[in-house]
N, C-alpha and C positions, 0 to 999 in steps of 0.2 A: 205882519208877516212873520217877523219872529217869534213871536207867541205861539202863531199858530205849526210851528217847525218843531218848535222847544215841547206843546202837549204830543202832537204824534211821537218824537221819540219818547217823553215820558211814557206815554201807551205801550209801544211797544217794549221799552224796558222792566213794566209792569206784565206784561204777557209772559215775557222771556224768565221774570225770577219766579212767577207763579208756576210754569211747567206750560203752560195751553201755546199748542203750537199755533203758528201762525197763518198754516196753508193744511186743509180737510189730509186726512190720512189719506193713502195709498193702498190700493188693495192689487196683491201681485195674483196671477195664475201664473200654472205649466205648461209649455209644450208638450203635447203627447205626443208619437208618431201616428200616423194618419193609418189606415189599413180599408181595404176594402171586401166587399163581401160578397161570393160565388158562392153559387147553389148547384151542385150535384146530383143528379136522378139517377136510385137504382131501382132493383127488382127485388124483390123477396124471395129465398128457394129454399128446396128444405137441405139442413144439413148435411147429410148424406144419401144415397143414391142409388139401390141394389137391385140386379138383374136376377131375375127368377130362371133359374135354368134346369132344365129334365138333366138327371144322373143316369138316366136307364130311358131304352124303348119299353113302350107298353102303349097301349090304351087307357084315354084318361076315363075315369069312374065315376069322379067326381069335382064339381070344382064348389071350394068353401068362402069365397070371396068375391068380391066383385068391387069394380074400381071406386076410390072412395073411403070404403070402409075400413077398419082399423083392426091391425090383427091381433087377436083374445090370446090367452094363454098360450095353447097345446102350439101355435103356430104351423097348423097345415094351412095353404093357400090351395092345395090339390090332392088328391090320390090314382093313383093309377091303378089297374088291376094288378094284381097279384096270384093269381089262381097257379100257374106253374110252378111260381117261386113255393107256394105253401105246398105245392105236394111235393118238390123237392124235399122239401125240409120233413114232411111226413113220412119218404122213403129212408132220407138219412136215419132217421130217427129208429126207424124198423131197423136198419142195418145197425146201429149202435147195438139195439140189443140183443142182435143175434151173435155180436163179438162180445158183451158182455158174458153170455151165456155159454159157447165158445172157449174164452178164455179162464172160467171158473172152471170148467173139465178138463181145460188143458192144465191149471192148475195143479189139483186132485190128483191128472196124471202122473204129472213130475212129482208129487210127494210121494204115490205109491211106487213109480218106479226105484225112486232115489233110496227108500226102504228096500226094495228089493236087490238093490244095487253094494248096498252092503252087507247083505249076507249071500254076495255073490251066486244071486237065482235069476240074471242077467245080463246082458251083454250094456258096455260102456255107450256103445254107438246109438243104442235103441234111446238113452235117455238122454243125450245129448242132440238125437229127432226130435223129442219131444219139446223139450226148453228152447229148441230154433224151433218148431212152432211155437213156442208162448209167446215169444218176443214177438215174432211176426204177427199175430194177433192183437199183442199189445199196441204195436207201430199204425197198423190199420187200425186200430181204434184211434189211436192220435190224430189220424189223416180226417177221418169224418168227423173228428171236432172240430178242425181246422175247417172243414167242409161244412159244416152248419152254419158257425160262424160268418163264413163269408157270404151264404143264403141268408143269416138273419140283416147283415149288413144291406146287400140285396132288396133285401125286403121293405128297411126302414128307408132307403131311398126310392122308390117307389112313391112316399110321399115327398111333395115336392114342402117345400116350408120357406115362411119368412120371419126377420124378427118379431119377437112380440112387440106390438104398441106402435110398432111403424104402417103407413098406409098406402092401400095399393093404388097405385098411379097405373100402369097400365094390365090389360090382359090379353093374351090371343090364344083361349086356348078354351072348350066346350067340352062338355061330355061325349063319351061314344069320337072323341078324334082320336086320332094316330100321332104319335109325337116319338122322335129321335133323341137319340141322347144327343148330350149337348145342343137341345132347340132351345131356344129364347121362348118363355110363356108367359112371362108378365113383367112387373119390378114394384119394388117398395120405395119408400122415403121416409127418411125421418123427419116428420115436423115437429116437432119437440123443441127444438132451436132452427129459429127461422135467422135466416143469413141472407147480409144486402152488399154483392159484390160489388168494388167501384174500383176504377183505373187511374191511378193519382199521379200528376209532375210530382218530381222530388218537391218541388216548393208546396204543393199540396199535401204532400204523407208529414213535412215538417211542422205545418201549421195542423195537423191532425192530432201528433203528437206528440207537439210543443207543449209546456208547461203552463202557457196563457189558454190554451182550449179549453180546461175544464174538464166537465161533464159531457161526452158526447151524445147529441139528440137528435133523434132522427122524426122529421115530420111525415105520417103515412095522411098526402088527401083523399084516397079511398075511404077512412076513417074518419078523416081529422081528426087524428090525437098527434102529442106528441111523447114519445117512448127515450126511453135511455136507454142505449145502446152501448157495446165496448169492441172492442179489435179483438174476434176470432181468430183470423192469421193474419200473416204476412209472406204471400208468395215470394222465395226468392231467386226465382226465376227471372229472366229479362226479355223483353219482347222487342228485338231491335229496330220492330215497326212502330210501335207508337212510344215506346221509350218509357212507359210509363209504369208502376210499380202496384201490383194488385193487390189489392187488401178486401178482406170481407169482414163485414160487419156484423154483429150476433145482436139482435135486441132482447134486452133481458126482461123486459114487461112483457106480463102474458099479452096476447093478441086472442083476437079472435072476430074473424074464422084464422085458423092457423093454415095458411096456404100460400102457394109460391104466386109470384105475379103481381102481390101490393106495390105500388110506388112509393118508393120510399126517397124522400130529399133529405141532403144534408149539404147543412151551411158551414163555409169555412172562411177565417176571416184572416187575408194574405197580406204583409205588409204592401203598403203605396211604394212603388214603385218610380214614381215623382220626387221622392223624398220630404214629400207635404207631412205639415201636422197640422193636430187638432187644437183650437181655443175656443173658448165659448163666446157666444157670438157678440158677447159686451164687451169683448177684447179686440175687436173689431171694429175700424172706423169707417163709414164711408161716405164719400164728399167727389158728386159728381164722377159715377161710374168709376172713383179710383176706391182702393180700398187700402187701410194701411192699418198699423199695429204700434204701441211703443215700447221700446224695451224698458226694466228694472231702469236703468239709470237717464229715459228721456229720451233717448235717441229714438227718432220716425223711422220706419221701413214702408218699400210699398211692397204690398204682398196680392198675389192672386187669387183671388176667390175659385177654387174647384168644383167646389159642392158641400154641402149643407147634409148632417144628420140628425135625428133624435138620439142626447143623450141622457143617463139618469138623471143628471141635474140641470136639465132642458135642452135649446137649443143649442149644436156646435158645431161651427165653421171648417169647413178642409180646406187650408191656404198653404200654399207654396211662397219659397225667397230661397234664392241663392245664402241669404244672411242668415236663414234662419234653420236651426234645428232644435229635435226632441231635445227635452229637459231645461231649453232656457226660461226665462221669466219675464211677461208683461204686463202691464197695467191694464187691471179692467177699467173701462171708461166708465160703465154705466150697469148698472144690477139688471137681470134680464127676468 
């Protein structure tokens, strides 16, 4: 018996000056906090949003667009007639030059009077008629500038136009109809940047654009893809029925078809509200429906099992303790 006392301490006094511990090493993990994951449904619409509206009555002549299609260059979506307006401007125009004509003899006038006015073969008053007419000639010619002008003005509204490169979403308006100023006759959109409104809790716009989000992506199943997207605005309005804070989403990958109405999801990932965290599931013991953990220095907890996710570096556990929070350290039991 004491032989056999005296080799085990020998052993072990040999283990202890070689370095080789006595008991397998220990391998610690983290607690993470726990978080859970909502999915969000919007709609895609185009950016912007513009009403086509007549400046002038007339009769439409023409219409260059039709819904759908996408407006070229010159940007007419319409014409109206113009036949009265053009022969205004053709009268104006006769009358311009019969003041120009007019006021070159009225001219001429006043140079020969004014010659004759100094060598006193004259009266003051006759050439002083003369120069209030030139003026007044002059002034009516000013007016029918002024009066063209506002016929060419006139005239270019007459076409009705929308931006270049935006497309027409609606029409209500044919050749040969009648239209009022200020009628409603179609509208444009810009889909160039397509926008995915959504309605977010304050804890939702935070985990949006919290520092742990990343990259935000938005999945379209119309398509199946998924796109990177960024925060176009931030309405800061308040809507004190649903309390919630409006944001619209701009996706910056081309799409295609470029049109309002894709389903657009996005996932956001909200703290547990439990105060659960995460371990991997070899940090997790369990022994007859109980489930427990041990801390860095030994100590057992029992903890509740939540639910279960895939993580990068496999399986991991969502468990709840009054004992327990992010950041502390447990023993993996077992490699997973």
């Amino acid at each position: 018996m004491i032989g056999t006392a005296f080799k085990a301490l020998w052993l072990a006094a040999v283990l202890a000056v070689s370095g080789v511990a006595a008991e397998p090493s220990v391998h610690l993990v983290t607690a993470e906090p726990a978080g859970r994951e909502i999915a969000l449904t919007g709609f895609t619409r185009a950016r912007a949003e513009l009403l086509l509206v007549a400046e002038t009555a007339g009769r439409v002549e023409a219409v260059t667009y039709n819904i759908g299609e996408t407006v070229v260059k010159d940007g007419v979506f319409a014409r109206l007639d113009a036949t009265f307006i053009e022969l205004e401007l053709a009268e104006v125009g006769i009358q311009q030059e019969r003041l120009r004509t007019r006021i070159a003899y009225d001219r001429r006038e006043v140079e020969r009077y004014t010659k004759l006015a100094r060598r006193d073969n004259t009266s003051a008053s006759r050439l002083d008629t003369l120069k209030q007419t030139l003026r007044d000639n002059r002034y009516e010619l000013q007016v029918l500038k002024v009066k063209r002008k506002v016929l060419r003005e006139r005239l270019l509204r007459t076409r009705i136009r929308a931006p270049t490169g935006w497309r027409i979403t609606s029409r209500s308006l044919e050749p040969g109809q009648w239209v009022n100023e200020g009628e409603r006759v179609g509208a444009a959109a810009d889909f160039a940047i397509l926008l995915v409104p959504f309605a977010l809790t304050p804890e939702q716009y935070a985990a949006l654009t919290g520092p742990e989000q990343g990259e935000i992506r938005l999945h379209l199943p119309d398509l199946n893809r998924d796109l990177a997207a960024s925060i176009y605005r931030t309405h800061p309005g308040f809507d004190p029925a649903t309390r919630k804070i409006a944001v619209d989403l701009a996706i910056r990958d081309r799409v295609e078809p470029r049109r309002g109405g894709l389903r657009a999801r996005l996932a956001l990932r909200l703290p547990e509200r439990t105060g659960a965290v995460l371990l991997p599931a070899g940090a997790v013991d369990r022994s007859y429906e109980e489930f427990r953990v041990i801390r860095e220095d030994g100590e057992r907890l029992r903890v509740v099992l939540l639910g279960r996710e895939q993580g990068p570096n496999g399986e991991r556990l969502r468990v709840a303790s009054p004992d327990i929070e992010p950041g502390q350290r447990f023993r993996l039991l077992r490699e997973e």
